[in-house]
C-alpha positions as CSV (number, residue, x, y, z in Angstrom):
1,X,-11.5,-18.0,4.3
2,X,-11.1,-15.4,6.9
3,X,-13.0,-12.2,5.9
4,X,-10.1,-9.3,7.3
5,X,-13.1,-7.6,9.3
6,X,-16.4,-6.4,8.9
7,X,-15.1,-3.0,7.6
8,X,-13.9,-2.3,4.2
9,X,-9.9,-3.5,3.2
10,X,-7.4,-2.8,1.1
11,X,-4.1,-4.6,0.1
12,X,-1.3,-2.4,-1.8
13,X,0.9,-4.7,-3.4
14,X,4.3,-4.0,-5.1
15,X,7.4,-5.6,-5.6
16,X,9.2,-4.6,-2.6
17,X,6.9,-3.4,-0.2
18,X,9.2,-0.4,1.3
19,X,7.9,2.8,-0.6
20,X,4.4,2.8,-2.8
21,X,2.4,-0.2,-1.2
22,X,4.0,0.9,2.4
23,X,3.0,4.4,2.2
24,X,-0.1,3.8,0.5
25,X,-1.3,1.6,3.6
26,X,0.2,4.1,6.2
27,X,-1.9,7.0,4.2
28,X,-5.0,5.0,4.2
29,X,-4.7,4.1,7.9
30,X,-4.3,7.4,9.0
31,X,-7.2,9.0,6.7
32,X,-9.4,6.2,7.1
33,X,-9.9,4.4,10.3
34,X,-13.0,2.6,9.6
35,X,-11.3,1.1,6.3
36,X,-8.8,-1.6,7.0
37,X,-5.7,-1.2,4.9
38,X,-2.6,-3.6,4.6
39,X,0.5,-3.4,1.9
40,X,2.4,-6.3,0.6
41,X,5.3,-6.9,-1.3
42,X,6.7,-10.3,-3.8
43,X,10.0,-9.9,-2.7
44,X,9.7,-8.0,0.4
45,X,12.6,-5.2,1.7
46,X,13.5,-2.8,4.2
47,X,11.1,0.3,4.2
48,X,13.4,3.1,2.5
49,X,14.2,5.9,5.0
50,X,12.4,8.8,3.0
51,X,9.5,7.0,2.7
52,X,9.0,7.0,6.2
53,X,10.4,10.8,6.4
54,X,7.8,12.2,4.4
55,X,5.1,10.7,6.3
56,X,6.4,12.0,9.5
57,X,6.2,14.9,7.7
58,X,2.4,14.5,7.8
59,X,2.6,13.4,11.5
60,X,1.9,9.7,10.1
61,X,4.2,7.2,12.1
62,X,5.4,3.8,10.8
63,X,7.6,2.4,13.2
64,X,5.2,-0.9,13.3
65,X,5.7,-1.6,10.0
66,X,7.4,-4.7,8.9
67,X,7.7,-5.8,5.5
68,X,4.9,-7.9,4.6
69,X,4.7,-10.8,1.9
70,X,1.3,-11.7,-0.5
71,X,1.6,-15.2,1.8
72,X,0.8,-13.1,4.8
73,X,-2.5,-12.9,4.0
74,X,-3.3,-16.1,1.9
75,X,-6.0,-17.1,4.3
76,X,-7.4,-13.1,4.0
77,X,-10.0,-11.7,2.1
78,X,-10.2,-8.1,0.7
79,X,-12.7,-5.8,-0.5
80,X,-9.7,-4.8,-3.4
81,X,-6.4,-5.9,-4.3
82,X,-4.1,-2.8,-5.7
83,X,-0.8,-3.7,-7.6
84,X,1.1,-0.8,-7.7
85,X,3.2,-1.9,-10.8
86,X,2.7,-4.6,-13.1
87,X,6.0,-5.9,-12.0
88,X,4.4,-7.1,-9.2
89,X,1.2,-7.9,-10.9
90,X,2.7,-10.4,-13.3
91,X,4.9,-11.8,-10.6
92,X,1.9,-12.4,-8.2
93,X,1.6,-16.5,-8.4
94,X,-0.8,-17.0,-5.2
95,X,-3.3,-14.0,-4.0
96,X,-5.5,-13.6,-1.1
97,X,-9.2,-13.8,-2.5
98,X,-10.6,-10.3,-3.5
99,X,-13.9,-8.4,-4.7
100,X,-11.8,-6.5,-7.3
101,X,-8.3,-6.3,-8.4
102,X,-6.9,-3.0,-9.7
103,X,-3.3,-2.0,-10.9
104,X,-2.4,1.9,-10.4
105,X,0.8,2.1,-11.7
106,X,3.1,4.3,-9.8
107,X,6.2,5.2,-10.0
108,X,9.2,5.0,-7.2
109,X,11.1,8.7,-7.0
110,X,14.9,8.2,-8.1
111,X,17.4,9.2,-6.2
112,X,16.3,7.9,-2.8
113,X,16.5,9.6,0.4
114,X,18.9,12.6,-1.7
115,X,15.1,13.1,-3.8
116,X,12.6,13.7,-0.6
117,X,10.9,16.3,-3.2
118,X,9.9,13.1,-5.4
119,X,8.8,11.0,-2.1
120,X,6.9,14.2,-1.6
121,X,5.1,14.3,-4.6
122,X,4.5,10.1,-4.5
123,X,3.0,10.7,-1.2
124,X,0.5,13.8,-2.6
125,X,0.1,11.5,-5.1
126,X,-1.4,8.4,-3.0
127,X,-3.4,10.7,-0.6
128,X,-5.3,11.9,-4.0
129,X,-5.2,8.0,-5.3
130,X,-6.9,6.7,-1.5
131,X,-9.5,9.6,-1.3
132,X,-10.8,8.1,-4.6
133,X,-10.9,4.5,-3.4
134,X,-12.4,5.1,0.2
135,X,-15.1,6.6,-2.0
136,X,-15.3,4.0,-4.1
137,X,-15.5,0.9,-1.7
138,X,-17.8,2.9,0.6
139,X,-20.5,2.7,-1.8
């Protein structure tokens, strides 16, 4: 078992991993350097375009990112595992080993790149949700 790193870490999971578990890493990484941060997806897609635009917005960039599966880190260990819908949680056959596993269900805006109000607010959202876990797994 490889340990991620001596810092903390943190895998998003979701089903897709191109809006919630993608921005949620891309918010941690640029909050939190010392905390490692990765995002994963079952079936994994494309990140959608105002995903990325609203973190731009914030002057976060993701042009590394490339959609990740659960298998990508099989040999990984994480301080905690967040499912961000129990979509993915149920679907989750094989994870990387963990210290906790959470599920903070979040919603994906309708409407896509027409709705960048309701990327806006999922991205608010997540930089409330990853304040409370770098808190959390600092401890």
């Amino acid at each position: 078992m490889r340990i991620v790193n001596e810092n903390r870490s943190v895998l998003f999971i979701c089903t897709h991993n191109s809006v919630r578990s993608f921005m949620a890493e891309y918010i941690g990484r640029s909050k939190y350097p010392d905390i490692v941060f990765r995002s994963a997806g079952i079936y994994p897609l494309e990140p959608d375009p105002a995903a990325g635009a609203v973190l731009k917005e914030e002057g976060i960039d993701t042009g590394d990112h490339r959609p990740s599966t659960i298998g990508s880190y099989s040999g990984d260990c994480f301080d905690l595992i967040v499912f961000m819908c129990p979509h993915a949680m149920r679907n989750a056959y094989s994870l990387p080993k963990s210290k906790e596993i959470l599920l903070h269900e979040i919603s994906v805006p309708a409407g896509g790149t027409g709705n960048l109000s309701g990327f806006r607010e999922l991205r608010d959202s997540l930089k409330v949700f990853i304040d409370e876990i770098a808190e959390t797994i600092r401890i």
